[in-house]
C-alpha positions in Angstrom: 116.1 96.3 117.8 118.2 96.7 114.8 117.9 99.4 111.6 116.8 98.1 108.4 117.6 100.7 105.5 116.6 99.5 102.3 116.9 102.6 98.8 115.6 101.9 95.7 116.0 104.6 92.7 112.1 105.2 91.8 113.3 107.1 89.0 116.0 109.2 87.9 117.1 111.6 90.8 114.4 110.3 92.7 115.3 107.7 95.4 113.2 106.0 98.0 114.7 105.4 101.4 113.3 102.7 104.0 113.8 103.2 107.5 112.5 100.1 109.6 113.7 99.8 113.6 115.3 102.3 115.6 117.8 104.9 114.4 119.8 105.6 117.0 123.1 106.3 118.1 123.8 102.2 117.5 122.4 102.3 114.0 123.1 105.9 112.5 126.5 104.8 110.8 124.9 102.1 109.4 121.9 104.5 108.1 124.6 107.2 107.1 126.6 104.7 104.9 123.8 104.2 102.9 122.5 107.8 102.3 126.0 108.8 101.5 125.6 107.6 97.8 123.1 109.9 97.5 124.9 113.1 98.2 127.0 112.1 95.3 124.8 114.8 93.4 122.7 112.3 91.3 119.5 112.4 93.8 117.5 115.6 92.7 115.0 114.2 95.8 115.6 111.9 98.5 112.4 110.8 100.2 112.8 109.1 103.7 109.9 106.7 104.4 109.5 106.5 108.2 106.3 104.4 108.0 108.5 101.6 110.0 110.3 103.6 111.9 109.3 103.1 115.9 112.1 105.2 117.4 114.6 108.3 116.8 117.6 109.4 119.2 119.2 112.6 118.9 121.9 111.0 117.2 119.3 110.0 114.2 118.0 113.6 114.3 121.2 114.8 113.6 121.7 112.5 110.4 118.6 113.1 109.1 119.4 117.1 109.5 122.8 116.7 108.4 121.6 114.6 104.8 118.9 117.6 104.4 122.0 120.2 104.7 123.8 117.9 102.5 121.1 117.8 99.9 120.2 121.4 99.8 124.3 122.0 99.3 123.1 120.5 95.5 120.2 122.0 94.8 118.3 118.6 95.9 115.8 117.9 98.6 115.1 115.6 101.3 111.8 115.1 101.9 110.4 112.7 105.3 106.8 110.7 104.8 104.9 108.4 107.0 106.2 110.0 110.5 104.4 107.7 113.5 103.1 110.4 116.2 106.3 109.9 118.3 108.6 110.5 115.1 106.8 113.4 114.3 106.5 114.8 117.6 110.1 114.7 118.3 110.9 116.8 114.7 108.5 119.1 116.1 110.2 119.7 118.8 113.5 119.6 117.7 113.0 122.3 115.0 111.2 124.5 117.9 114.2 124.1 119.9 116.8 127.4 120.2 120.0 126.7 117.7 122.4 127.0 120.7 122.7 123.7 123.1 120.2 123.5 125.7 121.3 119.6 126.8 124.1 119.1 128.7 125.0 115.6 126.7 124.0 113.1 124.1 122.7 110.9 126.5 120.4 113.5 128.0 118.8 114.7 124.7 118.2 110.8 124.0 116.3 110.9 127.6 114.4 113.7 127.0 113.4 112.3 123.5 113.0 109.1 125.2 110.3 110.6 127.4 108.6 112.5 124.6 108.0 109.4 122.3 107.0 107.4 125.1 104.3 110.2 126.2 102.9 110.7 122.2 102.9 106.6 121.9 100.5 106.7 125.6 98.6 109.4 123.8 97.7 107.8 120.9 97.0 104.7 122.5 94.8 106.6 124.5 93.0 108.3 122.1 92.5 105.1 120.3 90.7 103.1 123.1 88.2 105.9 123.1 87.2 105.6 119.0 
């Protein structure tokens, strides 16, 4: 499945990003070319809506933590809404993650993530056959 990235200005400094697909390591430059006009120093917030977002690699981690970084270089903020379980699940346990590298590759972070979203998707699915 492809990225769809659509950014609107809400109002001055504020923009709206769109994230609809998968943002992986197929469709982060694509995602990365459009937040780039952001980081010009215009956006005072920069608020990712994640709402259609159904997967995240490692490699879309990384953009997202690397246009935060970006951000907070100009006093601006990046701010993430609308996280499905998975999503949110993996930021969890990417920011409880050590700093140093604890996967040997790319590929096997993107399993391990794989597995995680997969688990929290089963979960919910779960949880909503019982309700």
């Amino acid at each position: 499945m492809a990225l769809h990235v659509k950014v609107w200005k809400q109002r001055e400094g504020y923009f709206v990003v769109s994230l609809n697909g998968k943002l992986d390591s197929q469709t982060a430059l694509e995602c990365e070319a459009k937040l780039v006009p952001l980081l010009d120093g215009s956006a005072k917030v920069v608020l990712l809506d994640m709402s259609l977002l159904d997967y995240i690699s490692s490699m879309g981690v990384r953009l997202v933590l690397k246009t935060r970084k970006a951000l907070e270089a100009k006093q601006s903020r990046l701010i993430m809404s609308n996280l499905q379980p998975q999503i949110a699940k993996v930021f969890e346990i990417a920011k409880a993650l050590p700093p140093q590298a604890i996967f040997a590759s790319v590929a096997e972070a993107d399993r391990y993530f794989d597995v995680i979203q997969r688990r929290e998707i089963e979960k919910q699915s779960q949880a909503g056959k019982l309700t």
